[in-house]
C-alpha positions in Angstrom: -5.6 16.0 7.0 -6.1 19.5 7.8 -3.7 22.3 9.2 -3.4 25.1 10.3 0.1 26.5 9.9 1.0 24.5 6.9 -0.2 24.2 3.4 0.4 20.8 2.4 0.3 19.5 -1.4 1.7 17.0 -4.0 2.5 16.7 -7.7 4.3 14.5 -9.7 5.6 12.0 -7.3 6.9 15.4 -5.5 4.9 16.2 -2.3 5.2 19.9 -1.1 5.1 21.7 2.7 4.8 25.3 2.9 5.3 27.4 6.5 2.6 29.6 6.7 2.2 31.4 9.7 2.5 35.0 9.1 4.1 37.3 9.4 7.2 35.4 9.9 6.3 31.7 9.7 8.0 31.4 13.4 7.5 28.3 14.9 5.2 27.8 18.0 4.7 24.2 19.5 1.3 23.7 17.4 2.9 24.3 14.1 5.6 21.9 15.3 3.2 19.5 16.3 1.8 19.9 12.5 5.0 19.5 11.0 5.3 16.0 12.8 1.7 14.9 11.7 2.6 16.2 8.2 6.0 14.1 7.5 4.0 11.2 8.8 1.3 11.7 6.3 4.1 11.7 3.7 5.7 8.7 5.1 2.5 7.0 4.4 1.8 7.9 0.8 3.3 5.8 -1.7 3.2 8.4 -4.6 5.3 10.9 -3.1 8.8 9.9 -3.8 10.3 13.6 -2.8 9.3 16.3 -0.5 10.0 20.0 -0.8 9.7 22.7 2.7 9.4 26.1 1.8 8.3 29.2 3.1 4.7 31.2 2.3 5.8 35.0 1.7 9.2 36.4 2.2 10.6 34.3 5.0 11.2 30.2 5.2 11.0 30.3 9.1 12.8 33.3 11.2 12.8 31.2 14.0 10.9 29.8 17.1 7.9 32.0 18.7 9.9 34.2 21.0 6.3 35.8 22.6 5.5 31.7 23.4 9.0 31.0 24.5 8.7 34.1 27.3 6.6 32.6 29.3 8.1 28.7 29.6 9.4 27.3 32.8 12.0 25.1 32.3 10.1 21.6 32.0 8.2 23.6 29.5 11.2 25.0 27.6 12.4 21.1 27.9 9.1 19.8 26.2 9.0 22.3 23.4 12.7 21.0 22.5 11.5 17.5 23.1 8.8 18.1 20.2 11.2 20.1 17.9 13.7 17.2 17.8 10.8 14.6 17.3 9.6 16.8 14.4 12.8 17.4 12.9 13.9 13.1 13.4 10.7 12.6 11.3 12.3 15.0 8.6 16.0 13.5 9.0 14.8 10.2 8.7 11.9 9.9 6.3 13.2 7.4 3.4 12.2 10.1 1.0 15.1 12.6 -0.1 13.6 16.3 1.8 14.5 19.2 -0.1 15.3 22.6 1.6 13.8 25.6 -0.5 15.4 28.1 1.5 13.4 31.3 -0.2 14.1 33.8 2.9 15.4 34.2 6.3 15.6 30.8 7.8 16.9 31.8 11.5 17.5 29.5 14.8 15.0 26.5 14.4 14.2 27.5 10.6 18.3 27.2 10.4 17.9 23.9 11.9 14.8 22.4 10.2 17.1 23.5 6.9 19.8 21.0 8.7 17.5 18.2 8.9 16.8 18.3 5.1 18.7 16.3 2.9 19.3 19.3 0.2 19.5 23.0 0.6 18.5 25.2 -2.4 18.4 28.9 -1.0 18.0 32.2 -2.7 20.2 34.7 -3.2 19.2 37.4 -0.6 18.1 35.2 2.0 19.9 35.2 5.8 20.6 31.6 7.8 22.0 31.8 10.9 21.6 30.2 14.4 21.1 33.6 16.7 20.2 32.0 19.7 22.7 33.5 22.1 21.8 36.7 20.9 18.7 35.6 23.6 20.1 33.9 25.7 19.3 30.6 24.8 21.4 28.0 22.6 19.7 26.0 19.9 17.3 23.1 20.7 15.9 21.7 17.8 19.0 19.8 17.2 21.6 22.7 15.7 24.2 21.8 18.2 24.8 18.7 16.6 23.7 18.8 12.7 25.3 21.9 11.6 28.4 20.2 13.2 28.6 17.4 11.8 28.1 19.0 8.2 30.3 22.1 8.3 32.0 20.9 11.0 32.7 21.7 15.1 34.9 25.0 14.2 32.7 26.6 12.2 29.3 25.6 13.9 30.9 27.3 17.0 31.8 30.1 15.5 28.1 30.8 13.9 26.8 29.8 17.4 28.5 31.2 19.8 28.3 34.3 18.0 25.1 34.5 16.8 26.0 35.7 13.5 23.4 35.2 10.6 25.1 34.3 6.9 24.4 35.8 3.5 24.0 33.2 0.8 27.3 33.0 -0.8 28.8 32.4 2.9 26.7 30.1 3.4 27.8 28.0 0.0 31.0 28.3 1.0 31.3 27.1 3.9 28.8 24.2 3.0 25.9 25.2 4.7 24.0 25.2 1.6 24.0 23.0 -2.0 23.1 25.5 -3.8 22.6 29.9 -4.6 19.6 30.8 -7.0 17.9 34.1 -7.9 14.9 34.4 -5.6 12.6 34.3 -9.5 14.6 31.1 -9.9 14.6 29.2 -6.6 11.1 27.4 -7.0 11.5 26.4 -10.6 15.1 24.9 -9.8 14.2 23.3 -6.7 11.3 21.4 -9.1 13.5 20.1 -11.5 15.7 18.6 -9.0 13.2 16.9 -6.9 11.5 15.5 -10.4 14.8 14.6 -11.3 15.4 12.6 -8.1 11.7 11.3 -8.6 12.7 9.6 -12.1 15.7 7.2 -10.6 15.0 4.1 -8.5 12.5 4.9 -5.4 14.1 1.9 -3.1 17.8 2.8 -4.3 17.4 6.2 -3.3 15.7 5.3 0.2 18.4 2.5 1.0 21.4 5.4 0.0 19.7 8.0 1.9 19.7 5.6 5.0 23.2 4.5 4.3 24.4 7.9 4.0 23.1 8.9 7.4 23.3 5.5 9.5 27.5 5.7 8.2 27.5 9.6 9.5 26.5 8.4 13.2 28.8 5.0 13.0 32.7 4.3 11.9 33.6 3.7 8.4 33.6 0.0 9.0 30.3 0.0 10.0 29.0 2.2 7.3 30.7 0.3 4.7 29.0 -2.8 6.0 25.9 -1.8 5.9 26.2 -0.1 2.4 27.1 -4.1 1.3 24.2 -5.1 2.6 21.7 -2.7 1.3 23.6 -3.0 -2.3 22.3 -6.9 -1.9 18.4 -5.9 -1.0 18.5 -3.6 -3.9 18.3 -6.5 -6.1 15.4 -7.8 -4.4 13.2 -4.8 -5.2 13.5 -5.6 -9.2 15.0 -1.9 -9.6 18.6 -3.2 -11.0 16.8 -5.4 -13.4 15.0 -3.3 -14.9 17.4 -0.5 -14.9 20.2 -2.3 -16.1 17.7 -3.9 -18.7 16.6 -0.3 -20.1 20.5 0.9 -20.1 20.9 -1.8 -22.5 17.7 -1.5 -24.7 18.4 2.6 -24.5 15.2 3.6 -23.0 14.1 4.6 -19.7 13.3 2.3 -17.2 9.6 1.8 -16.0 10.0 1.5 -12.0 6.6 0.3 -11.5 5.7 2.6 -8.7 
């Protein structure tokens, strides 16, 4: 599949999408569109067992395309947010584990495709902030709500309402981001982990990833229920046979993929 905005790749088990849309890698409704078509394409393919989203050049994504945005009438403005929160869904909720290589400024909806990754690896130098007001617009690709529930309502208001862009350690620290790496560092890290999370059981990593975010949108009863039963349909994928079977032979299992 072809596109235009994206470069779109895969190696060993990890598949990769870079934003490329220069200068900035902002995000008009084509390239959103693309991102879409491109998470379904991964969806598809059985030998991708990770994805990666970086940026081309110096930024990850500044933000949405301001020049585009200009000109929207409000069921236009409506659509465009209709299609960034179908995009970012298909990123949230791929089975696959979707890794955040954060290598510069990832502003407004680049802040909140970030959020809808499951891991954030940024490098040290790199901006992330949600600086819609600064426009006056708040965040519509779903910033409102993700950022949240993962650093929770006091902070996300804070970073919203002011409009205030973070710095990598601040962004650490509050629990924006996993991780801080040297820029020289960030792809080679970012590699290793998603070939680390490659190696361990593909259907045991889907079924926690979906209990993980089905118990963040329900109460802990409810979570923990449906952690039992995905803890029984692991063992009808042969994974927990032949992983506990390779623990005690002291070799690595063989997942058959």
């Amino acid at each position: 599949m072809d596109f235009k905005y994206l470069i779109v790749s895969k190696a060993e088990a990890v598949g990769w999408l870079r934003f490329n849309r220069p200068p900035v890698n902002a995000l008009n409704t084509e390239m959103v569109l693309e991102i879409e078509r491109a998470f379904a394409q991964f969806s598809q393919d059985n030998e991708v067992l990770v994805i990666v989203v970086t940026g081309e050049g110096k930024t990850f994504v500044a933000g949405a395309d301001i020049a585009e945005m200009s000109g929207f009438t409000p069921l236009q403005a409506r659509q465009f947010a209709q299609n960034g929160h179908r995009a970012l869904e298909r990123i949230a909720n791929i089975e696959k584990p979707v890794i955040a290589a954060i290598n510069g400024a990832a502003l407004g909806g680049g802040c909140e495709l970030a959020l809808a990754c499951d891991i954030r690896i940024i490098a040290a130098g790199a901006k992330i902030g949600q600086p819609e007001v600064n426009l006056g617009l708040l965040p519509g690709f779903g910033g409102t709500q993700r950022l949240a529930r993962l650093c929770g309502p006091g902070v996300a208001k804070e970073l919203i309402f002011t409009g205030d862009a973070l710095d990598a350690p601040e962004a650490l620290r509050i629990g924006l981001v996993n991780r801080v790496v040297p820029p020289e560092q960030l792809s080679a890290t970012v590699t290793e982990l998603a070939q680390k999370i490659a190696s361990k059981g593909p259907a045991a990593v889907r079924l926690a990833k979906s209990c993980i975010n089905r118990g963040l949108d329900s109460s802990l009863a409810t979570g923990n229920a449906y952690e039992i039963e995905a803890f029984g349909l692991c063992f009808s994928t042969g994974e927990p046979a032949e992983g506990t079977r390779a623990f005690l032979e002291k070799r690595k299992p063989n997942w058959n993929r």
